[in-house]
C-alpha positions, 0 to 999 in steps of 0.5 A: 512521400518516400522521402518522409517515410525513409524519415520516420522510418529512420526516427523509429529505428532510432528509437528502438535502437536506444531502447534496445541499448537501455534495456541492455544497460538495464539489465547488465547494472542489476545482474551486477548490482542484484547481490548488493541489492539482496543483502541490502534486503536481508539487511532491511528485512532483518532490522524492521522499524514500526511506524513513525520509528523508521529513523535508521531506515530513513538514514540509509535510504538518504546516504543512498540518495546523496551517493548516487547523485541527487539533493536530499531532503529529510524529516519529511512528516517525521521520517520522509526522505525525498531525493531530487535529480534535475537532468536538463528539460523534460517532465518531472516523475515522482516514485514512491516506496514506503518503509514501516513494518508491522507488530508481527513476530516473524515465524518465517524460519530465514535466517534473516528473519527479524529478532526486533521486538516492541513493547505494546501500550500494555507492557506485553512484547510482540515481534516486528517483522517487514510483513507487508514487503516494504523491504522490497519496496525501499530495496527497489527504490534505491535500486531503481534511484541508483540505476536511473541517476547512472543513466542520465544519458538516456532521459531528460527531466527531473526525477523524484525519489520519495520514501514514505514512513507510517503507511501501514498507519495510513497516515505517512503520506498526509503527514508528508503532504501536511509537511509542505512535500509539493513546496519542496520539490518540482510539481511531478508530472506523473507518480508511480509505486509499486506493491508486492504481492502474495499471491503472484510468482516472482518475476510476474507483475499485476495491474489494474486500472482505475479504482484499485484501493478502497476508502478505509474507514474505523468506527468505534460505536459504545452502545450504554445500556442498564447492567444487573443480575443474568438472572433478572434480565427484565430489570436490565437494558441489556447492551449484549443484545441491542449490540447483536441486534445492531451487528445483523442490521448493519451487514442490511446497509451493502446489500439493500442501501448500496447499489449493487454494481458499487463495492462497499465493505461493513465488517465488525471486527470487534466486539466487547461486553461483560466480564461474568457469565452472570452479569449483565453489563452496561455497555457494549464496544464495537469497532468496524472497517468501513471500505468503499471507492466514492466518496458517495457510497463512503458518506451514504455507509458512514451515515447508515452506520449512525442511524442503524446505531442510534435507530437499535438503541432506541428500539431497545430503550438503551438510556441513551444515545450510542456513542458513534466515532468514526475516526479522523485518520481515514485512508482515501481510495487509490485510482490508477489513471487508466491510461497510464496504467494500459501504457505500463501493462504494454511495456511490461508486456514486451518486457516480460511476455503476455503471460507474466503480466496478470490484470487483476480485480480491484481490492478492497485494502487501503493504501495512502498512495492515492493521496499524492493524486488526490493532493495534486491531480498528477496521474498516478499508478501502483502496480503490484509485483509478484514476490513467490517461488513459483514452486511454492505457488504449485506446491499450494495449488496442489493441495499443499501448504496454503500460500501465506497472505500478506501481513502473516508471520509467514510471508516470504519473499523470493528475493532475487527474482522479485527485485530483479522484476521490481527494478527492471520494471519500475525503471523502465516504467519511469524511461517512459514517462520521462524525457529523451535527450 
């Protein structure tokens, strides 16, 4: 017995030895490469491309790849990059970061901010800015590509590097998934991202296990009416009120049709009718958000959706039926395996300390990570990586300026201490999921 506990006793101090050295070479390759890194970033930040137009973006990021090491593959759904580094037996990881911008003229004061502009459908111009952090997250996936191809020595198995275009479209990771991915690389074992945060400090990170994306849907709804004079309303079948009507009935579906314990979201975000003060007109648009986790409460608030619609323009003897389109592209929700999401959270733990590394509430945003799961049943966790100067978040709990959200023209990452947490501990993250020599 002493024999066989000397053994193990051995094997573990083995073990946390070549952790311990890991964590050293870790955190010696990005103290050397971070003010790379950083400029990489400014770089990035300042030269935003819109959705399916990721074309340089995806170029970098695929000379970065093909410097460190790994079999490339590019004009994957459009822009797609993915990167593969084979390193003997063991599981095969797949790590994913996505690269679009936003239409969103910067207002952020840096002196990287973005100068690109876009030209919208109607000829206006608008800024585009990296407003939802996929800077970072390119920046941090190369990094951790680089580091993780130097250090071939401490892992066994097959890494993928993935970059994905057209997330804020929803639709990059279909399009990549329609494009053949998974008969192009090796089944991964296990998928991991991450995603920064607005409202976390840099240098701690949040998780969350279980549902942490929501279903998001987009319906259009054109109630027809009978236009005229404001003045003769009785002559008229007026589409400003059945809409109104319709817009109160709907907010009824989450709280008397959907059980209360299910989260689920109607939100009309939009509502267009008329053009006079006095004239009655004969339609009325509508365009909602639709949020849920299970497909069961998806279909239960798309079918009430309908006949809520269909039932009102009834009531009000509308000519005809509305029009209720609910959109192809749909954004499926995101479940973090919940075992794979406990085990992260201890490694950041000892990584970081208990106090760095929040559990955090289940958010009703879409995110098309959760289609690589859905496509190929590997677990998979995103876990969300604080991007702000702790100064700035005591300075908005004190009553000063409101920490900008995500997607504002004010959003600013710290960078240093953001992608020195993001790559610290997204490689880690992939050492453990990964093989031993």
């Amino acid at each position: 017995m002493r024999i066989v506990a000397g053994i193990v006793a051995g094997a573990w101090l083995l073990a946390s030895s070549s952790a311990a050295a890991a964590d050293a070479r870790i955190d010696a390759w990005i103290a050397d490469a971070l003010p790379g890194l950083v400029a990489s970033y400014e770089s990035l930040h300042a030269n935003p491309e819109l959705s399916l137009e990721e074309k340089k973006t995806a170029e970098s990021v695929a000379r970065a790849l093909e410097d460190a090491g790994y079999e490339v593959q590019t004009g994957i759904g459009g822009h797609g990059v993915v990167g593969v580094l084979e390193n003997g037996e063991g599981p095969s990881l797949m790590i994913r970061g996505d690269m679009d911008a936003l239409p969103v003229t910067e207002a952020t004061g840096l002196a990287y901010a973005s100068r690109v502009t876009s030209r919208r459908p109607d000829g206006s111009e608008v800024g585009v800015m990296h407003a939802c952090g996929h800077d970072v997250h390119v920046t941090a996936l190369v990094g951790t590509a680089r580091l993780l191809a130097g250090l071939r020595d401490a892992w066994r198995g097959t890494l993928v590097i993935l970059a994905q275009p057209a997330e804020e479209l929803g639709k990059g990771a279909r399009m990549m998934i329609e494009d053949g991915l998974f008969s192009r690389i090796p089944a991964p074992d296990h998928a991991i991202a991450l995603h920064v945060d607005a409202g976390l400090a840099a240098g701690q990170v949040g998780w969350i296990p279980g549902w942490a994306a929501a279903n998001v849907d987009s319906v259009d709804i054109e109630i027809h009416g009978r236009g005229g004079h404001g003045a003769r309303p009785h002559q008229t079948v007026d589409p400003i009120v059945t809409a109104a009507h319709l817009v109160t009935a709907l907010q009824t579906i989450t709280s008397r049709r959907v059980n209360p314990a299910d989260p689920a979201v109607v939100t009309v975000g939009s509502f267009h009718a008329g053009a006079k003060h006095n004239v009655i007109p004969d339609s009325a648009h509508l365009q909602l958000t639709v949020r849920s986790y299970s497909d069961e409460v998806r279909d239960l608030l798309l079918a009430s959706i309908r006949q809520l619609a269909e039932d009102t323009c009834r009531a009000f003897q509308c000519p005809q039926p509305p029009d209720v389109r609910v959109k192809d592209e749909y954004t499926p929700a995101m479940y973090n395996d919940p075992a794979l999401a406990e085990k992260a959270a201890g490694l950041f733990r000892e990584l970081l300390g208990e106090d760095a590394v929040i559990e955090m509430v289940p958010a009703m945003g879409g995110e098309d990570f959760g289609r690589y799961h859905r496509a190929q049943g590997m677990p998979a966790f995103m876990f969300r990586l604080g991007s702000i100067a702790p100064a700035r978040i005591e300075a908005a709990r004190k009553g000063g300026e409101p920490l900008p959200s995500l997607h504002s023209s004010r959003y600013a990452p710290d960078p240093e201490p953001t992608l020195r947490t993001g790559i610290g501990t997204l490689s880690r993250l992939a050492l453990s999921l990964l093989g031993t020599p």
